[in-house]
N, C-alpha and C positions, 0 to 999 in steps of 0.2 A: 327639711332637716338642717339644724345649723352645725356646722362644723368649726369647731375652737381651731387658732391656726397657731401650734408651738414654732417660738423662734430661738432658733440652737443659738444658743452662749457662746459669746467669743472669751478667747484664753484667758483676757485677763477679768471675766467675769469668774475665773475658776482657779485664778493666783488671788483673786481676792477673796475669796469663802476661804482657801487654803492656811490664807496667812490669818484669818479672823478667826479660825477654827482651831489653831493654834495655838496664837496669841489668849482665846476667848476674851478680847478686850479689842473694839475699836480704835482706840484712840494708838496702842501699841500695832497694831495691824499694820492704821496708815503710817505710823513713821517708818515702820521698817517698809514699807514700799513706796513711800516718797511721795505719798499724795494724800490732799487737805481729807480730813475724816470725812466733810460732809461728801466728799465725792465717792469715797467708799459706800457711807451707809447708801448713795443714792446706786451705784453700781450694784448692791449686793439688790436691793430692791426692784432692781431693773430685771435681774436675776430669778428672783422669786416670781415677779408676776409672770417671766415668760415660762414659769415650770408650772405654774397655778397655786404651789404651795410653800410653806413657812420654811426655811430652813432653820433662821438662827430663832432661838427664842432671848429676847432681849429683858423679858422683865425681872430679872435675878442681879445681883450685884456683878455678876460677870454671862458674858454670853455664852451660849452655850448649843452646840447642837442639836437641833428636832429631830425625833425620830427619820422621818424624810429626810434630814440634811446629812443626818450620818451616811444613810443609804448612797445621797445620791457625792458624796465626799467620796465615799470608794471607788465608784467611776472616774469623778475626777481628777482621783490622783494618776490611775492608772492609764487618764487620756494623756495628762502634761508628762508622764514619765514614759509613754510610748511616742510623744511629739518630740520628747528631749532626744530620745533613741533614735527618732528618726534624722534630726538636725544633724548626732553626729553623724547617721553614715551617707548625707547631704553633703557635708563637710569632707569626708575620707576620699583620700586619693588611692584609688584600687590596685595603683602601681607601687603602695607603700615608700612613697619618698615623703611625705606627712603622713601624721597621726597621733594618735594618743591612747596608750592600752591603762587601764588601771586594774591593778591585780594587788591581791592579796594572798597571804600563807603564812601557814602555823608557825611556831618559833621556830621548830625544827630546821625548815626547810632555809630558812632565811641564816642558816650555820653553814651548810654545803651547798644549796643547789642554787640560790639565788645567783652567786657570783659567777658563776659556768653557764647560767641563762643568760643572766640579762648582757655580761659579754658577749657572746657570741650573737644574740639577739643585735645589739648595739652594733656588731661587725657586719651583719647581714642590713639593717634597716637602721640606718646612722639617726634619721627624719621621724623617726615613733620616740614621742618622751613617752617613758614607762615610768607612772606612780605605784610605790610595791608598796604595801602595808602590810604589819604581823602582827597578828591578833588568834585567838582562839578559835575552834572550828565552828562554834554554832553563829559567834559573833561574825564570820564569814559569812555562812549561810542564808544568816539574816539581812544582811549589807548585801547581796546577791539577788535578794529579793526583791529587796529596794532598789534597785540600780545602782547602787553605792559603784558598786566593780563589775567590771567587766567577766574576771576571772578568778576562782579559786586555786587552790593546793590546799589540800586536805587531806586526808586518811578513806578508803571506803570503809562505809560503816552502814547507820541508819540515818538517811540525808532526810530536812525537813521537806514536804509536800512543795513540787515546784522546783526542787533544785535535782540537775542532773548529774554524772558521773564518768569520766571515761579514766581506766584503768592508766596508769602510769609503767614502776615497778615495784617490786618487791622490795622491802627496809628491812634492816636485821639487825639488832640490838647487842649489845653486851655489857657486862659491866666492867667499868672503868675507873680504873687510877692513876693515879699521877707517880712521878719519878720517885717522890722518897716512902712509896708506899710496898709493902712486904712483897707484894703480889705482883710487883712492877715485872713483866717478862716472863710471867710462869706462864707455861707450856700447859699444864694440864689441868682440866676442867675443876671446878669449884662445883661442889658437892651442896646439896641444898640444907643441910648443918650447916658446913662452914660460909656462907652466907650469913648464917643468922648471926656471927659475932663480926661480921662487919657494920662499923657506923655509916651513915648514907648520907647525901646530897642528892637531892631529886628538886624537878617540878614542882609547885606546887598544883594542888587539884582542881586549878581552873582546866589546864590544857589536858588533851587527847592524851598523850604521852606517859602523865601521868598513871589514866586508868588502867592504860594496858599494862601498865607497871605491877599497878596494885593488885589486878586480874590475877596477873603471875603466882606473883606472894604469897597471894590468897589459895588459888587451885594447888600449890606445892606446901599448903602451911608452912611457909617461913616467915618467921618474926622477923621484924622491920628493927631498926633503931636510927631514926632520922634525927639529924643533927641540923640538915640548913633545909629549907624547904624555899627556893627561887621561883624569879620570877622570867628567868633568860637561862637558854642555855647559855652566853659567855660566861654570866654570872659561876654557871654552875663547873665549870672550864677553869675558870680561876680559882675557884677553892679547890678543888681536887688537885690540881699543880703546886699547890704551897700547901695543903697537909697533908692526912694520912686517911681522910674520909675517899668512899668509891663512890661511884654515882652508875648510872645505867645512861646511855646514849647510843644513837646509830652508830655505825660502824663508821659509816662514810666521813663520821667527824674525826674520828683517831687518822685517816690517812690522811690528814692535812697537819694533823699536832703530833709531832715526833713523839713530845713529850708526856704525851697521854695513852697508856696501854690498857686494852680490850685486853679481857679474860674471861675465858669461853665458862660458861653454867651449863650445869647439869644436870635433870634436863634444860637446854637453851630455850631465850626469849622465844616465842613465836614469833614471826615476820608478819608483817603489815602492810597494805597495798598502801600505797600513794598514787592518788590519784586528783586530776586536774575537774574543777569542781565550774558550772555557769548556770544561770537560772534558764529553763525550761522554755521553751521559744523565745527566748531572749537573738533580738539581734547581734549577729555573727559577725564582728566588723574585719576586715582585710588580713588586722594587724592580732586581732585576739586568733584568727585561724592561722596564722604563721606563729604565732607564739605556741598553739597548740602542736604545730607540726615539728616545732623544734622541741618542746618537753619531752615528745617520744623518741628523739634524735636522741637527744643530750641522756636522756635514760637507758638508751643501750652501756655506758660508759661509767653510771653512778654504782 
């Protein structure tokens, strides 16, 4: 009986289908990885023969993946993004005097909680550069999956397949005006009528923030009248301060702006978990599990 002998692909037979799969163009493949075409078409072929079958099909005006090349493509992203995973925690010094966390979170958070973390974070572990991005929750989710980031800030809700969740605290909303606006200091709760003859500044309905907004609206039938629809809470901070439009915001942003007063509804917003979002056996580096243990620090206080 004879036995076929498979010989396992080294990396850069699997940064080269990556970039040709991509690209779907040889000739765009090699220049972004810096090496003459023919050495590509001859690697990816070296490739093929040791799996026994086709990956790219070449005869179309651009290449394109075989059904087997698809297949075996999801493998090998999933091996160079768990060898990149591995390099970095090769690389991490466990005593946290080096390191590198990359995190993400919603607009929201990136208004109060970001500057209270990543100080004290900075106080504690001087040697971790922290990359923070703010983007949208799914648009996390999906960066999480990929290995984009390390860490989320999100909302609990319904997270995509893969990604996990641990509870933070509770957010609590209200709506909010600015100094030369009627309402500026009222004491007593705003009735779900008079709601309805305020003009608004909100979110626009990419973000989280938004829905639960509109959820509200909607289960209390109150008519909306939106005037600015942003794309940043600061955005939405500056228009309420200079006119007479209210907006809806966490609480925790009025005790930083003097200038900006919360006014309780009735009934009030519902509250919201926040919580810290990482993809599902995802490696745990030194610095992302100190950064976890501080979120729940830093939230006894928010």
């Amino acid at each position: 009986m004879a036995y076929r002998v498979c010989v396992l692909p080294e990396l850069r037979h699997l940064r080269y289908l990556l970039a040709v799969a991509e690209q779907a163009n040889f000739t765009r493949a090699a220049e972004e990885l810096h090496v003459s075409q023919p050495t590509l078409s001859q690697q990816i072929k070296q490739l093929e023969k040791s799996l026994g079958v086709r990956l790219l099909d070449r005869t179309g005006r651009s290449v394109r993946l075989t059904d087997a090349g698809a297949t075996y493509l999801h493998y090998a992203r999933a091996a160079l993004r768990d060898l990149a995973a591995g390099h970095r925690a090769v690389l991490e010094v466990h005593d946290l005097t080096r390191g590198h966390l990359r995190l993400a979170m919603t607009p929201t958070f990136t208004t109060y909680l970001i500057g209270p973390l990543a100080g004290e974070f900075h106080e504690r572990h001087p040697g971790i550069t922290l990359d923070v991005r703010e983007m949208t929750q799914d648009r996390i989710e999906k960066a999480l999956l990929a290995d984009e980031f390390d860490l989320g800030i999100g909302f609990a809700d319904r997270h995509l397949p893969g990604i996990a969740s641990t509870e933070l605290f509770a957010e609590s909303l209200s709506l909010v005006v600015g100094p030369g606006h009627p309402y500026a200091g009222r004491s007593r709760p705003l009735s779900a009528g008079e709601v309805t003859y305020q003009r608004l500044a909100l979110l626009s309905a990419d973000f989280a923030t938004r829905d639960h907004i509109d959820a509200y609206f909607a289960e209390h039938r109150m008519r909306t009248d939106i005037a600015v629809e942003a794309d940043s809470i600061t955005a939405l901070t500056e228009v309420v301060r200079r006119t007479t439009l209210a907006t809806v915001l966490p609480d925790a942003i009025t005790r930083d702006h003097p200038d900006l007063h919360p006014v309780r509804l009735a009934p009030g917003l519902p509250t919201r978990t926040a919580c810290l979002l990482h993809r599902e056996s995802a490696y745990r580096s030194a610095a992302a599990r100190a950064f976890e243990r501080l979120a729940r620090d830093v939230e006894l206080s928010t």
